[in-house]
C-alpha positions as CSV (number, residue, x, y, z in Angstrom):
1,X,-14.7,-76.5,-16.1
2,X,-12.6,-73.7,-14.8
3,X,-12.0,-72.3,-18.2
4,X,-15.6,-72.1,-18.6
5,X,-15.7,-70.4,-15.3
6,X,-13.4,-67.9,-16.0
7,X,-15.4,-67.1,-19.6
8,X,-18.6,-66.7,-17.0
9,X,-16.7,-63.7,-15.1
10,X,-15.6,-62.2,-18.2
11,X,-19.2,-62.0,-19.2
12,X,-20.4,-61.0,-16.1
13,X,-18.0,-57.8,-15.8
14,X,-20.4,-56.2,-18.4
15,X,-22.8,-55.3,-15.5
16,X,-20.4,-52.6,-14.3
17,X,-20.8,-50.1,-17.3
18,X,-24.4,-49.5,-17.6
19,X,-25.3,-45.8,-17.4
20,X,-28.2,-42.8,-17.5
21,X,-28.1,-39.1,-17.7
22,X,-29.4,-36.3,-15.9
23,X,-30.6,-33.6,-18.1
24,X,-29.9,-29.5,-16.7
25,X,-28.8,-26.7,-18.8
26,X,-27.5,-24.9,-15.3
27,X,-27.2,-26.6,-11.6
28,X,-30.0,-24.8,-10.4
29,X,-32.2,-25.5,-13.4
30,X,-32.9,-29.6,-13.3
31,X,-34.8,-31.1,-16.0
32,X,-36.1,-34.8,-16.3
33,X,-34.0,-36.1,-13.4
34,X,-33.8,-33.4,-10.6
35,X,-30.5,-32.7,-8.8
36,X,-31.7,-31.2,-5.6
37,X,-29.5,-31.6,-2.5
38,X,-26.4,-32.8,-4.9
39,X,-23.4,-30.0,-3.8
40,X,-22.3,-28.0,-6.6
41,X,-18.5,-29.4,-6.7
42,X,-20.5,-32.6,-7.3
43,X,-22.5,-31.0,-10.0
44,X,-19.4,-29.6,-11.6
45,X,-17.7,-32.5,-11.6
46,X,-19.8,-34.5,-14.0
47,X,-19.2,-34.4,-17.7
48,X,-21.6,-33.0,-20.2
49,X,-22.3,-34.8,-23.0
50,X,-23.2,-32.8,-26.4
51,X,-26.6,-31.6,-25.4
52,X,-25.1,-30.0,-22.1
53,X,-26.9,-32.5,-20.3
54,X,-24.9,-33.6,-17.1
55,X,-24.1,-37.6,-17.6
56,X,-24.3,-39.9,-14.4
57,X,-23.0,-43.8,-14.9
58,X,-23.8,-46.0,-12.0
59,X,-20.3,-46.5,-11.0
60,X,-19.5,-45.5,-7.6
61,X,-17.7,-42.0,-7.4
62,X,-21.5,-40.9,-9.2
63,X,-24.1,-43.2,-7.8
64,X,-23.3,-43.3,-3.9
65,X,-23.3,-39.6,-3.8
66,X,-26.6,-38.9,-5.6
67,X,-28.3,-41.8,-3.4
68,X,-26.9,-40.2,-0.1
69,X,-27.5,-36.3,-0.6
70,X,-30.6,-35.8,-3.3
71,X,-33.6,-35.4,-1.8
72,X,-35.9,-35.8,-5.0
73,X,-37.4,-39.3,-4.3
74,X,-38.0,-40.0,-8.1
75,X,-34.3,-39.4,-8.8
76,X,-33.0,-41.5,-6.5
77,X,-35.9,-44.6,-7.3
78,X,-34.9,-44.0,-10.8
79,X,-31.3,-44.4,-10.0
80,X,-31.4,-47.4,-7.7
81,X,-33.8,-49.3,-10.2
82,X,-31.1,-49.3,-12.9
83,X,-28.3,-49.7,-10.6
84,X,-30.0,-53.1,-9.2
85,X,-30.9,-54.2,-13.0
86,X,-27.6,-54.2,-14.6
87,X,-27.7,-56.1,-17.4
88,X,-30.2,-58.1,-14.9
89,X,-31.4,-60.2,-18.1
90,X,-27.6,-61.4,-19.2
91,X,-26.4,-62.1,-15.6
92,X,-29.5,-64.0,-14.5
93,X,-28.8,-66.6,-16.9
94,X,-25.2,-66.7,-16.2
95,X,-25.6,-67.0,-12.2
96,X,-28.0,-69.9,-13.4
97,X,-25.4,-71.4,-14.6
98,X,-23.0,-70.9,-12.8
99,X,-24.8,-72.2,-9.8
100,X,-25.6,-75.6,-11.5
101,X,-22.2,-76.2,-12.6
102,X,-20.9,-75.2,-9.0
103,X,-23.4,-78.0,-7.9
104,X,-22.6,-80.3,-10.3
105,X,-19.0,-80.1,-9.8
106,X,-19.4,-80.5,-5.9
107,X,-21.6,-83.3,-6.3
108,X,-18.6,-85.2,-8.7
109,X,-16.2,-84.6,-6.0
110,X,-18.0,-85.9,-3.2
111,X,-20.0,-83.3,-1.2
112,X,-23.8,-82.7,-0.7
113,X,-23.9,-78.9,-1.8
114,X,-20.9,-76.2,-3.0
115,X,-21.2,-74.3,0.4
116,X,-19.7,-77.6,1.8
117,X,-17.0,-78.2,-0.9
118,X,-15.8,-74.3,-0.7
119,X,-16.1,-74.1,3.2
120,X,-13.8,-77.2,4.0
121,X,-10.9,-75.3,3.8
122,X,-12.4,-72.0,5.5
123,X,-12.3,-71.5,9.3
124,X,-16.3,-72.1,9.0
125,X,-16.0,-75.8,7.8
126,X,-19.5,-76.2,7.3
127,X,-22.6,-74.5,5.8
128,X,-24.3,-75.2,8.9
129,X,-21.7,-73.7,11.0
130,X,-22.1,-70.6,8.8
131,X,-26.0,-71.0,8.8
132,X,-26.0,-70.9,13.0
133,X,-23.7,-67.9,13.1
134,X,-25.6,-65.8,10.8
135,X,-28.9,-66.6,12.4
136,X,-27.6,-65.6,15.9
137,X,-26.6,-62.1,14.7
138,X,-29.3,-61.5,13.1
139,X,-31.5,-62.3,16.1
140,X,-29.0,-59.7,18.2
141,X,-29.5,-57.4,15.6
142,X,-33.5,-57.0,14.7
143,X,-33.9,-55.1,17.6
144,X,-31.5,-52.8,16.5
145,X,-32.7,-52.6,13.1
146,X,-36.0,-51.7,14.4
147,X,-34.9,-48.6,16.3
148,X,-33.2,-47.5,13.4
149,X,-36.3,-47.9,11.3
150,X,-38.4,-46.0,13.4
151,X,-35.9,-42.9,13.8
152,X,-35.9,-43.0,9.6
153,X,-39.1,-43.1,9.6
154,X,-39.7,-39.9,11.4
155,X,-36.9,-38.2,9.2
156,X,-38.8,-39.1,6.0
157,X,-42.3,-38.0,8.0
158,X,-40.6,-34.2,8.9
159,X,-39.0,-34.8,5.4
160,X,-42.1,-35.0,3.5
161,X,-43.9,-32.5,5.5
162,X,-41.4,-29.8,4.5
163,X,-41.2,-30.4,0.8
164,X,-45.2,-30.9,0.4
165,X,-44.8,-34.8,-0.1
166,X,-47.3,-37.0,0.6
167,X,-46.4,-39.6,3.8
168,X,-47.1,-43.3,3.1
169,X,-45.2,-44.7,6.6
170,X,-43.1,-47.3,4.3
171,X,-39.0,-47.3,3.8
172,X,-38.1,-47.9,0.8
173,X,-34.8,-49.2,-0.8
174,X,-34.3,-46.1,-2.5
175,X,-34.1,-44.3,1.0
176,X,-31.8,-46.0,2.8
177,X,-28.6,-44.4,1.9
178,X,-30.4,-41.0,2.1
179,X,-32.0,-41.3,5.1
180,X,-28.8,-43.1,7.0
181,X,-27.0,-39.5,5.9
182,X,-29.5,-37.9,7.6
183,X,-28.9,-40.0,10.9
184,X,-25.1,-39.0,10.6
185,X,-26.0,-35.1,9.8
186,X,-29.0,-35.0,12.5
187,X,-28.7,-37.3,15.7
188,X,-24.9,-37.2,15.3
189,X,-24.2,-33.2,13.5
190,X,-21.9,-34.6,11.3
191,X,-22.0,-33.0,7.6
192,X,-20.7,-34.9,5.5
193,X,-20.0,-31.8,3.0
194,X,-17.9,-30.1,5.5
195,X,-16.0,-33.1,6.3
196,X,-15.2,-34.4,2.9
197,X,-13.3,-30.4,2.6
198,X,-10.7,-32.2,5.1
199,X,-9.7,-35.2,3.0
200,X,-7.8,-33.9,-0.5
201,X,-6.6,-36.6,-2.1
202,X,-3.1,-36.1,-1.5
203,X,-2.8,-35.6,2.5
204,X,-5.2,-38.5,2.5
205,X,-2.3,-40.2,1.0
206,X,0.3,-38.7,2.6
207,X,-1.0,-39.4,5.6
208,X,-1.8,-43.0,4.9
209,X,1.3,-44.0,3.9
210,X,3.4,-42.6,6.7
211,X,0.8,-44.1,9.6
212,X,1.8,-47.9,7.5
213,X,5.5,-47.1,7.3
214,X,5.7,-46.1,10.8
215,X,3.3,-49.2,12.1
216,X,4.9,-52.1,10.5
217,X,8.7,-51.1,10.4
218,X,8.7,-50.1,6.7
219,X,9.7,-47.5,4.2
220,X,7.8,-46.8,1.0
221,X,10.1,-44.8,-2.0
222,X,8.1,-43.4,-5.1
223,X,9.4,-44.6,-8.3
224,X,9.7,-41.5,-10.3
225,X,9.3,-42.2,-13.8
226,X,8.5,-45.9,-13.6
227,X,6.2,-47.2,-16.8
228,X,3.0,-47.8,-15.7
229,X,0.0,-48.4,-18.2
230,X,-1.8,-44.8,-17.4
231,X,-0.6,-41.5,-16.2
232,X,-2.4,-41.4,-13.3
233,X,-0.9,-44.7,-11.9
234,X,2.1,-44.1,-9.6
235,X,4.6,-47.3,-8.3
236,X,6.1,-47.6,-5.1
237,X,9.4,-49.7,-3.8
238,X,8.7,-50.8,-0.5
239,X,11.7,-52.0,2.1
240,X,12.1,-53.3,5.6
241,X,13.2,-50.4,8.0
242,X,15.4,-52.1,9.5
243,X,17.4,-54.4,7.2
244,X,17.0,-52.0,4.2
245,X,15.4,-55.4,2.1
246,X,13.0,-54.7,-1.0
247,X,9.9,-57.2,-0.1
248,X,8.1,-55.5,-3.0
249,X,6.6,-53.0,-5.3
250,X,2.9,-51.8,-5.5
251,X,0.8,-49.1,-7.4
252,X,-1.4,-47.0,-6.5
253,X,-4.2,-46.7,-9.2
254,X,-7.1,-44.0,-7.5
255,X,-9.6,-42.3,-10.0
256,X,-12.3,-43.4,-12.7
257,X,-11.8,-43.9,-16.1
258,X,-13.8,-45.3,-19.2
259,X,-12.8,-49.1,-19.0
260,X,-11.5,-49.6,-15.9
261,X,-12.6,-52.1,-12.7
262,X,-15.2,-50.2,-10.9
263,X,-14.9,-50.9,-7.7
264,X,-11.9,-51.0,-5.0
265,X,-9.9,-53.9,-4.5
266,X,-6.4,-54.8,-4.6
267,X,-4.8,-56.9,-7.0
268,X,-2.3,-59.2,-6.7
269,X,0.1,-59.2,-9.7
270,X,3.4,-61.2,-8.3
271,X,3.4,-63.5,-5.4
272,X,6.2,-63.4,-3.1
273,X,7.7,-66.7,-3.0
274,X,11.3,-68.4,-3.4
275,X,12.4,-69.6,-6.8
276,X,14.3,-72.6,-8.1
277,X,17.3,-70.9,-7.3
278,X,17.0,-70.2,-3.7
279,X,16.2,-66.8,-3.7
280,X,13.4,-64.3,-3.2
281,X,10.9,-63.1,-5.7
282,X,9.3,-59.8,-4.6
283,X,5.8,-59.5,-3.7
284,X,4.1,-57.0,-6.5
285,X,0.4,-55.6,-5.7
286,X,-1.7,-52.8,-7.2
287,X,-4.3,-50.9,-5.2
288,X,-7.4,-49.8,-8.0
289,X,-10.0,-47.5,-6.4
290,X,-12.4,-45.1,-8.4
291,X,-12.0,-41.7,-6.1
292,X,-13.7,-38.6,-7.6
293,X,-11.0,-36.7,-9.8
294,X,-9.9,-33.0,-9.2
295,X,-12.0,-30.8,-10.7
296,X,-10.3,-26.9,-11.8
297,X,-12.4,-25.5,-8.5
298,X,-11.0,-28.4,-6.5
299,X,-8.9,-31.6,-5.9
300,X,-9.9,-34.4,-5.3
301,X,-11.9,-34.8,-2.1
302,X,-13.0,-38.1,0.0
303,X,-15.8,-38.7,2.1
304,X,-15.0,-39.9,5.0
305,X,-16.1,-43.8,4.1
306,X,-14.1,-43.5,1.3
307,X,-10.9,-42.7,3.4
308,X,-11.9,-45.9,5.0
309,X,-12.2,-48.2,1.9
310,X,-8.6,-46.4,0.7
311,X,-6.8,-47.8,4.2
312,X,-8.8,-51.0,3.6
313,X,-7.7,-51.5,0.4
314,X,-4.3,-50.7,1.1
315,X,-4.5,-53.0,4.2
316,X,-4.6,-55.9,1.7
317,X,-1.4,-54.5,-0.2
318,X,0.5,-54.3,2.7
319,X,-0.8,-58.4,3.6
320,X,0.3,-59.1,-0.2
321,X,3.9,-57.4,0.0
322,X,4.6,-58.6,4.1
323,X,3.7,-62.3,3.4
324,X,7.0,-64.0,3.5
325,X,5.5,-67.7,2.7
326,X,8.0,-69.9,0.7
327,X,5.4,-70.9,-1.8
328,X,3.5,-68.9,-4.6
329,X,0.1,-70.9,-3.3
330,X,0.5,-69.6,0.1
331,X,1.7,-65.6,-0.7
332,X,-0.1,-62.9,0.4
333,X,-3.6,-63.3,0.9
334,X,-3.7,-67.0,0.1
335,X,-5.2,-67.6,3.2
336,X,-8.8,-69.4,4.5
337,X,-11.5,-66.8,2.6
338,X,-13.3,-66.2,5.9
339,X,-10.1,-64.4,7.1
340,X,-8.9,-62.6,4.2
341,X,-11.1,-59.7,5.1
342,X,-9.7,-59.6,9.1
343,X,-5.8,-58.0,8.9
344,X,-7.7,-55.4,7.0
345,X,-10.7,-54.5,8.6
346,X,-8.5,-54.9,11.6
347,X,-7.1,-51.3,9.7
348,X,-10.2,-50.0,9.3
349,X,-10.2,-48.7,13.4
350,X,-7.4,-46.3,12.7
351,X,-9.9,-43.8,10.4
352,X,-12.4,-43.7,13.6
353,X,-9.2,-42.7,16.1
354,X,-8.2,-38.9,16.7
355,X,-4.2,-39.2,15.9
356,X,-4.4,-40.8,13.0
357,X,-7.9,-38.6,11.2
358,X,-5.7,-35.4,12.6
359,X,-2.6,-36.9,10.4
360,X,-4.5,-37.8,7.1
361,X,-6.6,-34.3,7.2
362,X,-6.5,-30.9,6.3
363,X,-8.5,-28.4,4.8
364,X,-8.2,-28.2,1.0
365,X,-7.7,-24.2,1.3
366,X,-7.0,-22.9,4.4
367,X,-5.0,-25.6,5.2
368,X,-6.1,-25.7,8.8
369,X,-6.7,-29.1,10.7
370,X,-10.5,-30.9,11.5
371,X,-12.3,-28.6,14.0
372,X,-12.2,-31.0,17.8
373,X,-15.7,-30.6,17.6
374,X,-16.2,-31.9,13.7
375,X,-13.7,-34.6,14.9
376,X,-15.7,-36.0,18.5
377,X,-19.0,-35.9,16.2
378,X,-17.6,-38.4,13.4
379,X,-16.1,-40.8,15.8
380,X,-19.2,-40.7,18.1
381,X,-20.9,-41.8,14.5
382,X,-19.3,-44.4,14.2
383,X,-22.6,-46.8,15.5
384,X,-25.2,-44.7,13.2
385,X,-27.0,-47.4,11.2
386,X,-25.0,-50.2,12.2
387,X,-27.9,-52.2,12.9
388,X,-29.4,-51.6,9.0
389,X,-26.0,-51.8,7.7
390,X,-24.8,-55.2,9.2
391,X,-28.9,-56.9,8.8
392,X,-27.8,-55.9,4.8
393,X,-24.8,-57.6,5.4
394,X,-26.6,-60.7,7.0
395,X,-29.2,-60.7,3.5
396,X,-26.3,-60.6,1.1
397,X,-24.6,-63.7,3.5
398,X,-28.2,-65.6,3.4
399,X,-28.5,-65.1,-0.5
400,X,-25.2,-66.5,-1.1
401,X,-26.1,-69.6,1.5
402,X,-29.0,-70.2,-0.1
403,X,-27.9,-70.7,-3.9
404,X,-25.2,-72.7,-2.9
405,X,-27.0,-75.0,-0.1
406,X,-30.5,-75.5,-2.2
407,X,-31.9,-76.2,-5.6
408,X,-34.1,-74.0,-7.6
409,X,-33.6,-71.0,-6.2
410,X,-34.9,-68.0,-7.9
411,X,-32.3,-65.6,-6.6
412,X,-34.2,-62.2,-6.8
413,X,-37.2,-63.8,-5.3
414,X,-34.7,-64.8,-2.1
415,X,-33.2,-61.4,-2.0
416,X,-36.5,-59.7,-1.9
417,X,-37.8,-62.7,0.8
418,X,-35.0,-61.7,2.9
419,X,-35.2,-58.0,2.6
420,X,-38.8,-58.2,4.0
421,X,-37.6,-60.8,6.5
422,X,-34.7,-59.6,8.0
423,X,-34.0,-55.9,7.0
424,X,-37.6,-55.0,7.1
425,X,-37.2,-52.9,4.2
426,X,-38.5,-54.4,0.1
427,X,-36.4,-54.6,-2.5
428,X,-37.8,-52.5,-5.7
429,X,-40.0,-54.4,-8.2
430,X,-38.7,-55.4,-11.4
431,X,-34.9,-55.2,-10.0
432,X,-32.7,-58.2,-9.7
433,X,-29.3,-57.1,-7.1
434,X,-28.0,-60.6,-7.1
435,X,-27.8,-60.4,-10.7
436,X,-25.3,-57.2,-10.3
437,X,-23.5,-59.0,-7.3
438,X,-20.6,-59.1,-8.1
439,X,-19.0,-61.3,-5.3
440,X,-21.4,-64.3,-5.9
441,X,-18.6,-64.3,-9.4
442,X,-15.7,-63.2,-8.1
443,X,-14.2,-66.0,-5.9
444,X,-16.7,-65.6,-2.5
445,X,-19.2,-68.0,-3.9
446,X,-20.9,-69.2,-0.4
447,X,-18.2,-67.2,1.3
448,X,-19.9,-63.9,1.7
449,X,-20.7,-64.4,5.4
450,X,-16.9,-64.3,5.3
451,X,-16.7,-60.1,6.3
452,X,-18.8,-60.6,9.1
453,X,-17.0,-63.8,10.1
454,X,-13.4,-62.1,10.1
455,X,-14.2,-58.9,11.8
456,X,-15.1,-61.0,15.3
457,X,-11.6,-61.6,15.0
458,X,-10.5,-58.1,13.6
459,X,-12.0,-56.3,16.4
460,X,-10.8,-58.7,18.9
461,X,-7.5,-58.1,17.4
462,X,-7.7,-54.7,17.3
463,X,-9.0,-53.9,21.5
464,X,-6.8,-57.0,22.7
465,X,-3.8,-55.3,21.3
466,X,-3.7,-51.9,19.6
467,X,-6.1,-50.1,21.9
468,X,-4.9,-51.7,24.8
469,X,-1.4,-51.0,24.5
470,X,-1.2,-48.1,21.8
471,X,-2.9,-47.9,18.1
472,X,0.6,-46.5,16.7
473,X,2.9,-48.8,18.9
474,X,5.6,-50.1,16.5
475,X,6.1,-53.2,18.7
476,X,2.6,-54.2,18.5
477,X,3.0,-53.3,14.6
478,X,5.8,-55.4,14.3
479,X,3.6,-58.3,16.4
480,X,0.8,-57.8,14.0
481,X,3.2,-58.0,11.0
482,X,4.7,-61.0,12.2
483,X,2.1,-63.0,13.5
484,X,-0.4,-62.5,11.1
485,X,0.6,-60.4,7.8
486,X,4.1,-62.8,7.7
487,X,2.9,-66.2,7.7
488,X,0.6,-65.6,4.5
489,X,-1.7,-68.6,4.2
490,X,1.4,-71.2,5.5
491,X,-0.3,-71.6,8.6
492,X,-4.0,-71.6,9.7
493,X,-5.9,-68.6,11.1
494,X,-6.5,-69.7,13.9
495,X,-3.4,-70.5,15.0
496,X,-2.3,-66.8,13.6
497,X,-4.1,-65.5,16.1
498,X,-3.4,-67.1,18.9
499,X,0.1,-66.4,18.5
500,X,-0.8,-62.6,18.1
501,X,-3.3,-62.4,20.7
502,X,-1.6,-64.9,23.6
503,X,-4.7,-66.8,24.2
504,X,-8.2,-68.1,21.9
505,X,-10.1,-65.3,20.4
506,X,-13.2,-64.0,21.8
507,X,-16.5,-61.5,20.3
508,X,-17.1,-59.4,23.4
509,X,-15.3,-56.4,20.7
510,X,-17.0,-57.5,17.8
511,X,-20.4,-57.1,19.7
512,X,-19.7,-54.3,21.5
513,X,-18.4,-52.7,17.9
514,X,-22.2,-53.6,16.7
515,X,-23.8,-51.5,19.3
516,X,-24.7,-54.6,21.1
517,X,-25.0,-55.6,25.0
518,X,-22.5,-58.5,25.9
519,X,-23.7,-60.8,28.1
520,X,-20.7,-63.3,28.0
521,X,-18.2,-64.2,31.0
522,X,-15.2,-63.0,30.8
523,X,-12.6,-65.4,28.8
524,X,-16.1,-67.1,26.5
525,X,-15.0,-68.2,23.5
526,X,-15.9,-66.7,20.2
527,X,-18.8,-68.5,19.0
528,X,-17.6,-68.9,16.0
C-alpha cells in the first residue's frame, strides 16, 4: 500500500504544470486576455512564445501577481478558473482513491476513520479535538470576515463605478486577492509596487542569512564551486559559532524553471543522526522557492509576502540542520505534524519588525533604505484581511476533516458548501481546488488544521520570549535553538515548549495576532 501511495503523488504532481497565454503585440496593446494594472517589469518579465504573445503558466511567480494587480475582471476569472481545474478530471479520481484506501487501511488497523489513525501521534489526538478548535475560531472570526467583506465590497462598488462596470453587490473568488491588495494600498497606503523596489534578491539574502547566523550562534560559508544539479543552485556549510562544528550543508535553490517543484518548501535530503560507528552524520537540507528571475532592466525583486515565505522556508532548514536527535526517525522536522509549522512561523515575526525589514532592504538603484513612513504603513498592515485569510484557512482545515472523518464525500461540493458557509464568498462553477490541493497528497492528509494549530504556540513563543526580552537577543536564540530546534522529534512538543517558555502555553498572542478581543484570565490555558 505505500508503494501505491507514493505512485498516487507522482501522478498527482502533474497538476502543477498546466498553463495559458496572454496574447499582446506591446504592454499597452492587450489582446484576448487584458493586462491592465500588471507593472511593466512584470510585463517584461514574461516570455514570448513565437507569435510574440506573452505566455502566463499558473505557477506562482505568474499567477499571484496577475490575481493581485489586474483590474480586468475577465482576466482574472479566466485565470482562477484554470488555476482551480488543474488537471481537475485526473486528480479527482486519484483523491478518490486515495481517500478509500486511507479509510481502508485505517479501518485494518483498528481505528474508526484516518483523521483518528493520523492524529494519534499529533498534539491534537483526536478528530474531534481538531473539529472543536476549528469551530471556535471560526465563530471568533465571522465577525471579522464580515467587516472585511463589506469594506471590499465598497472597493469593488467605487471600482466598478470608475471603469464603467456594472455593480452586482456579490464577491467573487476571482476578487479576493485583488481586492485584499486594495485594502493594503487604500486603508493601510501601502503599494506594493514601491515596496517590492526594496527587496532585490540578493540583500534579501544577505540580510536573511546574517539575522539566522547572528540569532542561533551560527556561521554559514558559501561553497564556491560545489556541484550542484543547476547553475542557479548555490550550497552552503553551516557551523556552530562557538565550537567551530559542521552540523550541516544546505542549498539554496530560488527561481523557476521548466520542470521544477512549484511551490516553496524545504527538502530534507540527509538526516542528522549518529551512525554505527559512533559518530555524527551531518544534517543536509535544500530550500526550493520559485522567486521571479532578474530581468536585463532589473534583478530579481520580492514582494514583501514573499520575503516572508523565503524566512519561512529557511526557518525549516535551519530546524533540519540544528536537530541534534540520535536517530534518522527523529532528525529535523520529524516531529508531531501539528508542530512542524510552529519554530517557523515563530520566524515569520521578524519580516513585520523595523530592525530586521531595515537589514534585508534596499533600494534596487539608489541604494537608499525603506522610507520610515513606507516602513510604519507595512507593519501597521500586518492585520489587513486576516479575518478572510485565516476563515480560508479554516475551509481548507474543514475540507481535509471531512474526507477523512466521512464517507462519500464529493470534495468540490464540500469546498464550495464551505466557502458559502464560512468565508461568505462561492467558489467558481465548474472548478474543483481540492483536486489541485496539493497538501491533501503530500503528507498533511487530515493534518491541515495543523498551521493554524502551531501558530497559537508560535505566537505565544514569539511575545513570551523574543518580544519581551529582544527579537535579536542571542541568548533567547540560543534558548530557542536549544529547546525547541535541538531536540528534533526526540521529545514531545509540548514538553518543548514548556522548557522554552518556563510554564504551559497560552493563545492570548495567537488571538491578539488575529485581530481578536481576548477575553481570557491571565495564566488560561491554550485551548488547544
Amino acid at each position: 500500500m505505500p508503494l501505491y501511495y507514493s505512485n498516487i503523488y507522482t501522478c498527482w504532481g502533474l497538476s502543477n504544470y498546466h498553463s495559458l497565454k496572454m496574447s499582446c503585440t506591446e504592454p499597452n496593446q492587450i489582446f484576448l486576455l487584458p493586462t491592465g494594472g500588471l507593472p511593466e517589469d512584470f510585463l517584461s518579465s514574461l516570455e514570448k512564445d513565437e507569435e510574440g504573445k506573452l505566455k502566463v503558466t499558473l505557477k506562482y511567480p505568474h499567477y499571484f501577481p496577475t490575481m493581485k494587480k489586474c483590474h480586468v475582471p475577465e482576466t482574472r476569472q479566466k485565470l482562477e478558473a484554470a488555476f482551480n481545474s488543474r488537471c481537475k478530471e485526473e486528480n479527482s479520481c486519484i483523491l478518490k482513491e486515495l481517500v478509500e484506501l486511507r479509510a481502508r487501511k485505517s479501518s485494518i488497523l483498528g481505528f474508526s476513520t484516518h483523521a483518528d489513525f493520523v492524529l494519534e501521534m499529533n498534539m491534537a489526538k483526536s478528530g474531534k479535538k481538531v473539529a472543536v478548535f476549528l469551530e471556535d475560531l471560526a465563530r471568533k472570526l465571522k465577525p471579522l470576515g464580515e467587516e472585511e467583506r463589506a469594506v471590499i465590497l465598497k472597493l469593488k462598488e467605487k471600482e466598478c463605478e470608475k471603469r464603467g462596470m456594472p455593480f452586482d453587490v456579490q464577491i467573487y473568488a476571482s476578487d479576493t486577492r485583488y481586492y485584499m491588495t486594495q485594502v493594503e494600498e487604500t486603508q493601510y497606503a501601502v503599494d506594493q509596487n514601491l515596496l517590492k523596489e526594496y527587496f532585490p534578491m540578493e540583500v534579501v539574502t544577505h540580510g536573511l542569512l546574517d539575522i539566522y547566523q547572528e540569532l542561533l550562534g551560527l556561521t554559514f560559508h558559501l561553497e564556491e564551486g560545489a556541484p550542484v544539479w543547476h547553475e542557479d543552485v548555490t550550497l552552503y556549510s553551516v557551523k556552530d559559532r562557538a565550537s567551530g562544528n559542521v552540523i550541516g550543508q544546505f542549498y539554496l535553490d530560488l527561481f523557476p524553471r521548466e520542470g521544477k517543484y512549484g511551490h516553496a518548501a524545504c527538502f530534507g535530503l540527509q538526516p542528522g543522526c549518529l551512525i554505527p560507528d559512533g559518530t555524527r552524520q551531518i544534517a543536509v537540507a535544500a530550500m526550493v522557492a520559485n522567486f521571479s528571475k532578474p530581468t536585463a532592466e532589473a534583478p530579481s525583486l520580492l514582494q514583501h509576502d514573499e520575503v516572508e515565505t523565503y524566512f519561512h522556508e529557511f526557518g525549516h532548514v535551519m530546524h533540519q540542520l540544528c536537530a541534534q536527535a540520535e536517530f534518522a526517525m527523529f532528525s529535523g522536522t520529524h516531529v508531531e505534524r501539528d508542530f512542524v509549522e510552529a519554530p517557523s512561523q515563530m520566524l515569520e515575526n521578524w519580516v513585520w519588525e523595523k530592525e530586521p525589514l531595515q537589514r534585508m532592504s534596499k533600494h534596487y538603484k539608489t541604494g537608499s533604505p525603506i522610507p520610515e513612513e513606507l516602513l510604519d504603513k507595512l507593519m501597521k498592515s500586518r492585520l489587513a484581511n486576516t479575518g478572510l485569510f485565516n476563515l480560508r484557512q479554516i475551509v481548507l482545515a474543514k475540507v481535509d476533516q471531512a474526507l477523512h472523518t466521512k464517507t462519500g464525500v464529493d470534495p468540490a461540493e464540500e469546498y464550495a458548501h464551505l466557502c458559502q458557509e464560512i468565508l461568505g464568498v462561492a467558489a467558481s462553477s465548474g472548478t474543483n481546488m481540492p483536486a489541485t490541493f496539493g497538501h491533501l497528497a503530500g503528507g498533511y492528509d487530515a493534518q491541515y488544521y495543523g498551521y493554524l494549530w502551531s501558530e497559537v504556540f508560535s505566537m505565544d513563543m514569539f511575545y513570551a520570549r523574543f518580544k519581551q526580552e529582544g527579537i535579536m537577543n542571542p541568548k533567547v536564540g540560543l534558548d530557542y535553538r536549544n529547546c525547541i530546534l535541538k531536540p528534533g522529534g526526540s521529545m514531545d512538543a509540548a514538553d518543548m515548549l514548556k522548557n522554552f517558555l518556563g510554564r504551559e502555553p497560552k493563545q492570548e498572542a495567537f488571538l491578539l495576532s488575529k485581530g481578536l478581543t481576548v477575553e481570557l484570565e491571565a495564566g488560561t490555558p491554550c485551548a488547544c
